[in-house]
C-alpha positions in Angstrom: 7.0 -16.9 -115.6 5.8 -15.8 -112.2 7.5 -12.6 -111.4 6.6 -12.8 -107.5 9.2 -16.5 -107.5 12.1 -14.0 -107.9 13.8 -11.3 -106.3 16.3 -8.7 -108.1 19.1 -7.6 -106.0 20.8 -4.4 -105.6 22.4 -5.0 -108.8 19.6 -6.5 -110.4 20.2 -9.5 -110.9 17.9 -12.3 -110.3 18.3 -14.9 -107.8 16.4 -17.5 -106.4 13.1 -16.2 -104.2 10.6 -18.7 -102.9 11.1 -21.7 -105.6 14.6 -22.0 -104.3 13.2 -21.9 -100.8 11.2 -24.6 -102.3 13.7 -26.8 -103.7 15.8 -26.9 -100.1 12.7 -27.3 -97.8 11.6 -30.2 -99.8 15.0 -32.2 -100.7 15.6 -31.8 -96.7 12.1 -33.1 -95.4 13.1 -36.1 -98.0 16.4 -36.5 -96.5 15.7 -36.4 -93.0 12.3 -38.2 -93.1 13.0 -41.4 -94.8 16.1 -42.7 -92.9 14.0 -42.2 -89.4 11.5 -44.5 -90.9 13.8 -47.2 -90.1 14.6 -46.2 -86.4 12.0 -43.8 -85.5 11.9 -41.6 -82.5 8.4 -43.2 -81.9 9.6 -46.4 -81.0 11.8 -44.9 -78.2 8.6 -44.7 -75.9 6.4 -47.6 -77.3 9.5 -50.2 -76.2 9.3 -48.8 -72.9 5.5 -48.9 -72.5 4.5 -51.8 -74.6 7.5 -53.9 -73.1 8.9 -54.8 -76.5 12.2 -55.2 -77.8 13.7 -52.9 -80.5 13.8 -56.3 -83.2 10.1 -56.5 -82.6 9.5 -53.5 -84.2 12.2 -53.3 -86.9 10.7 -55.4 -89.4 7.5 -53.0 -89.7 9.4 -50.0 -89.8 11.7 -51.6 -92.3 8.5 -52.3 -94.3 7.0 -48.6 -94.2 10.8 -47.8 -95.3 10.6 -50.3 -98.4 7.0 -48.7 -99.2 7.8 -45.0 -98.8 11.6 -44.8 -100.6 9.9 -45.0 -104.0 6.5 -43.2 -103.4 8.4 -40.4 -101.7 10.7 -40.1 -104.3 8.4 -40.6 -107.2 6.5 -37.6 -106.1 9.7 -35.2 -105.6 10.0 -36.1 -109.3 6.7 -35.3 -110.4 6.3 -32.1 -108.3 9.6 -30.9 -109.0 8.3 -30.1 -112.3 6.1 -27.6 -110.6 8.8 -25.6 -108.9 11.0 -23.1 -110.8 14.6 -23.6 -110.7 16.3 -20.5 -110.7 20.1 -21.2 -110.3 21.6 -18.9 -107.6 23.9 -16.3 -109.1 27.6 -15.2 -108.2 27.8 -11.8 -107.7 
C-alpha cells in the first residue's frame, strides 16, 4: 500500500487522501459526460451557423451515445482496479 494515498487525521485515523479524490472526480466526469453526448452544448452554435435543425443532428449524437455508454464504462471498470478504495470514516 502506498502510504502517500492516505492521510491520518488528528486522531489518527485514516481517511480517504487522493484515491478518494479519485473515485469522485472520475464517477462525476462519467456522469456528466455521457448524457450531453445526446444534446451537446456543441450543437447549440453549429444549428445556428450550419442552418440545420436539431433532428438533423440527433441521430449522430445518439450514435456516439450508443458507442461511448459501454466503452466509457468498461474502462471505469478496468481502471477502478487501479484506485484504492479507502472508505471514509465516522469520527
Amino acid at each position: 500500500m502506498d502510504h502517500r494515498s492516505t492521510v491520518r487525521d488528528a486522531g489518527g485515523q485514516r481517511s480517504a487522501g487522493a484515491s478518494g479524490l479519485g473515485w469522485a472526480v472520475q464517477v462525476y466526469n462519467a456522469a456528466e459526460a455521457l448524457p450531453n453526448l445526446i444534446n451537446p452544448f456543441w450543437m447549440l452554435p453549429l444549428l445556428g451557423v450550419l442552418g440545420l435543425r436539431a433532428r438533423d443532428v440527433v441521430g449522430f449524437t445518439f450514435t456516439q451515445l450508443i458507442v461511448h455508454v459501454p466503452l466509457v464504462l468498461i474502462l471505469l471498470t478496468v481502471l477502478a482496479g487501479t484506485l484504492e478504495f479507502v472508505p471514509p470514516v465516522m469520527p
